[in-house]
N, C-alpha and C positions, 0 to 999 in steps of 0.2 A: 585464290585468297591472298592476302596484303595484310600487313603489318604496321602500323603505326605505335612510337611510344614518345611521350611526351612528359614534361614535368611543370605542373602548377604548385609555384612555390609562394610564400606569403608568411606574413610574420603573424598574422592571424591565423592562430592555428583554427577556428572555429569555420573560417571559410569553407575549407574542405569538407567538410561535415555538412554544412547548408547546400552545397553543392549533391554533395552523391545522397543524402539524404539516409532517412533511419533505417540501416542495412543496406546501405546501396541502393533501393528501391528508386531514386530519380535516375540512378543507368540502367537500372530494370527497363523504366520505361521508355529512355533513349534506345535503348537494344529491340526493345518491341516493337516500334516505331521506324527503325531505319532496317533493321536485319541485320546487325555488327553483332559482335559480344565484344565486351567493355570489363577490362579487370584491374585492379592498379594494388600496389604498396605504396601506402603512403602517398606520398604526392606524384607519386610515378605512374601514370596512365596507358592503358594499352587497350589498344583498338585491334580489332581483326574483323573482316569480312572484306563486300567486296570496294574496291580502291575507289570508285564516286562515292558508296553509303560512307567509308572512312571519313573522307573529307570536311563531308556534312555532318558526321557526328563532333569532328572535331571543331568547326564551325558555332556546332549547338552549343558546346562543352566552354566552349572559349566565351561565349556570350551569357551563358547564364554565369562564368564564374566573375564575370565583368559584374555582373547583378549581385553579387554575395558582397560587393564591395560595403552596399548599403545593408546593413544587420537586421536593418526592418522589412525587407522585401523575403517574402516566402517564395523558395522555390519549390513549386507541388507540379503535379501532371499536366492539371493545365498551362500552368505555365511555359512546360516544356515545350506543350504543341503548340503556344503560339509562335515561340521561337523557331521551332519545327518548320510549320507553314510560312514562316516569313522567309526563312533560308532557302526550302525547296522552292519558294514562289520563282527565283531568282535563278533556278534550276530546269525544271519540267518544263511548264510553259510560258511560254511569251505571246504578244500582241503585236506585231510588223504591219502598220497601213490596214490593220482591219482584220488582218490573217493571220490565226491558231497555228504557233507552231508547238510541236512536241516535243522535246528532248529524252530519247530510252535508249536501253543500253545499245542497239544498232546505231544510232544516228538518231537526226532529226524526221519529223512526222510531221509532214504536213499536206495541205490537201491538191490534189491534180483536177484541177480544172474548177470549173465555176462552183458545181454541185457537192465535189466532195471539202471546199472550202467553205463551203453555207453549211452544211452537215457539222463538222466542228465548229462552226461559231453557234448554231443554235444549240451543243449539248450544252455549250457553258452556258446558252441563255434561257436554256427555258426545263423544267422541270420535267417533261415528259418528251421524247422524243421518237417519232416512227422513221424507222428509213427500209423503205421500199424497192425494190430493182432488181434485177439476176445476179446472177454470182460473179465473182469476181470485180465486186464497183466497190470493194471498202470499207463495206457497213460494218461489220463484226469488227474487222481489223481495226475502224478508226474509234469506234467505240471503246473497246479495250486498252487503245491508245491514252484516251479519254478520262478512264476511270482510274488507268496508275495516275494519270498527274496527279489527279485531283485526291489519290489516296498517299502520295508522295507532299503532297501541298496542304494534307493535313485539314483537306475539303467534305472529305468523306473519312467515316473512320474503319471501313469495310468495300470491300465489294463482292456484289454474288452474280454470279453469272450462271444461269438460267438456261435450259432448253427442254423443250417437249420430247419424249422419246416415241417416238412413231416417225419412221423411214420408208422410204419406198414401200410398203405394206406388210412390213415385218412387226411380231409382237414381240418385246419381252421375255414372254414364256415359252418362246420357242426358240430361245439363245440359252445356250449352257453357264453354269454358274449361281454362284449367288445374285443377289440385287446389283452388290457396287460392278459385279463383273457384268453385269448386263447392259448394265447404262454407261459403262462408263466409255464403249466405243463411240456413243452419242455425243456425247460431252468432249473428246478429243480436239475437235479444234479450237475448242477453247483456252486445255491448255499451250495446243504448238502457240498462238497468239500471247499469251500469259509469257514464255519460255523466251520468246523472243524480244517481246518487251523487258522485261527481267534479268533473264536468265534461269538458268534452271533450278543454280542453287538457292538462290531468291526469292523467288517463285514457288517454291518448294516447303521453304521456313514459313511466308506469309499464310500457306495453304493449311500448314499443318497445323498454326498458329489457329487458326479457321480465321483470322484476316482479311482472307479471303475462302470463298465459300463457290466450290460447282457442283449443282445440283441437280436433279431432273425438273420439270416444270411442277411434277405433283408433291413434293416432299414441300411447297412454297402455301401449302391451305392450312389457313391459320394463322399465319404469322405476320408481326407488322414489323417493317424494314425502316427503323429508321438513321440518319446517316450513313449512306450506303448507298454505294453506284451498282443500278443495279442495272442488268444486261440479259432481254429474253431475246434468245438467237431462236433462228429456224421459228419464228411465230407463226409462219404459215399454216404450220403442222399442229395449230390448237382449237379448241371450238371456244363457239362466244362465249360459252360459262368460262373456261378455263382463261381467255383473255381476262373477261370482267374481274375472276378471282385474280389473278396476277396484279392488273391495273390497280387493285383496291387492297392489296398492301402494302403501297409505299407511306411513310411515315415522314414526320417531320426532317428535315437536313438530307431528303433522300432522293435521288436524281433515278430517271430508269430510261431507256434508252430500249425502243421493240426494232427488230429487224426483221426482214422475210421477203419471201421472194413467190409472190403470188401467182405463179408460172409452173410452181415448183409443190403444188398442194399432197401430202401422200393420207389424208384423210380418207377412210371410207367414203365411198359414193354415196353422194347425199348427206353429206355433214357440210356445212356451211364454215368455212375457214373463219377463223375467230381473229386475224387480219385484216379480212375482209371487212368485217363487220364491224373492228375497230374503226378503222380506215375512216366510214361510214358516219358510223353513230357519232363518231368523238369530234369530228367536221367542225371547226370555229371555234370549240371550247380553247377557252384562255389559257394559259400555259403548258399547251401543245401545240409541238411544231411538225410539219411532216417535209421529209426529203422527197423525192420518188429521183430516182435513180435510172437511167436506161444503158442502152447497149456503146454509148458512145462513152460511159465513166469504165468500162469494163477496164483495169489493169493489169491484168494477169498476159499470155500471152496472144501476141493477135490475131491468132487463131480462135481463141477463147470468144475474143471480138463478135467474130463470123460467124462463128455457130449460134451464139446469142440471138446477132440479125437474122437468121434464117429459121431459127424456131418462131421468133416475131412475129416474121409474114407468113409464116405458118398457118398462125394461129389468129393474125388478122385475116386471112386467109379464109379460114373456115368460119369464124364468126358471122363473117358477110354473108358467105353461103348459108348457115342457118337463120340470117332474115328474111334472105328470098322463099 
């Protein structure tokens, strides 16, 4: 945690007051927004959280009190966030010759190789996005990469990130615990991904904040998502109602991004993966784009690689033999 104090001074006393608003409520929503807390006497300002969100508050802070100059400009929420999104713009990410880079708390984010740099330009381009392949090519990773920009850039005003819970052939009710203790093994890479992007302590306030939101696939019947990157991992593990339910509640301002790895199905025998069928059906429709992904974007270790290649021929392997 980091420290910032500052002082905006002005012979206008009323500045101040237009600035932090009735009770403070315009650093309410700067603090909401970035993850700081914001406290001051009088014209004496104090920042705390972590040393980039500082920065950027005091960024925010400096530009709207620039704006108080004029008495007739209201400064309310939204005004914040466009300030917000124009400062993070300038921050998260960038466009280099065509190429999404990311900026998070490790370093920069961007993609290895031809596929995983198509894969980020189409989440900023297109509303609905599949990305298809085995483990280890990215998908989750750059997705979530994805969704802080863009909830850092003031693009989204949430993000929920989504997964099916059915694994290797285990149920639920046969893991000890309540609900949250049941699923929440499921749900774990989502936050190590969150944690690293973030940080923990970040990560943490946005979560509690519900900000951001991880959920099992079925708490999502019902609801419509709008403004909001939304993120269904492990899709392979759904069936075609549960895809169609999922696909049909994104809402206006709202991006969703399916991953899975159709190699990797732990559905009952005889259920037809709901990936698959996405895959399939949603073929041409406009404003979906699909990656597919293979054993040559794999970047974990190179071993990871090999084994990938050799379930492949595996399994091209035996398909062939079931035509003969």
């Amino acid at each position: 945690m980091s420290k910032l104090e500052f002082v905006l001074a002005s012979k206008d006393a009323g500045r101040f007051q237009r600035l932090s608003g009735y009770m403070n409520e315009n650093f309410r929503v700067i603090e909401t927004a970035l993850s700081v807390s914001i406290a001051n006497r009088g014209e004496l300002v104090s920042i705390e959280g972590e040393e980039t969100a500082i920065l950027q508050a005091r960024q925010v802070i400096d530009t709207l009190y620039a704006q108080t100059e004029n008495a007739a400009i209201n400064i309310d929420a939204a005004a914040i966030h466009l300030v917000i999104r124009d400062i993070a713009n300038t921050v998260s990410h960038e466009v280099v010759d065509d190429e999404i880079i990311i900026q998070t708390k490790r370093g920069k984010v961007r993609g290895r190789g031809t596929n995983q740099r198509q894969y980020l330009k189409r989440i900023f381009d297109y509303d609905v996005n599949f990305g298809l392949g085995p483990a280890g090519t990215g998908k989750t990773y750059l997705a979530v990469a994805c969704a802080v920009a863009m909830l850092n850039e003031d693009l989204v005003r949430r993000i929920v990130l989504v997964r099916p819970a059915v694994e290797a052939g285990e149920r639920l009710g046969f893991l000890p615990g309540d609900l949250a203790q049941k699923v929440d093994p499921y749900l774990r890479p989502l936050y190590d991904a969150l944690y690293e992007m973030l940080g923990a302590e970040r990560a943490g306030k946005l979560i509690e904040k519900n900000i951001i939101e991880i959920a099992p696939l079925a708490f999502m019947r019902g609801r419509t998502l709008s403004d909001a990157f939304i993120i269904l991992d492990e899709a392979q593990n759904t069936t075609a109602e549960q895809m169609k339910m999922f696909l049909t509640r994104i809402g206006f301002g709202s991006k969703a991004v399916v991953t899975g790895d159709l190699s990797q199905v732990d559905l009952p025998k005889g259920v037809r993966s709901g990936l698959r069928d996405a895959s399939e059906v949603l073929k041409g429709v406009e404003g979906i784009a699909y990656t597919v992904f293979s054993a040559d974007d794999v970047v974990r270790h190179p071993l990871v690689q090999r084994i990938v290649i050799a379930y492949e021929k595996q399994a091209a392997s035996q398909s062939n033999d079931a035509k003969r």
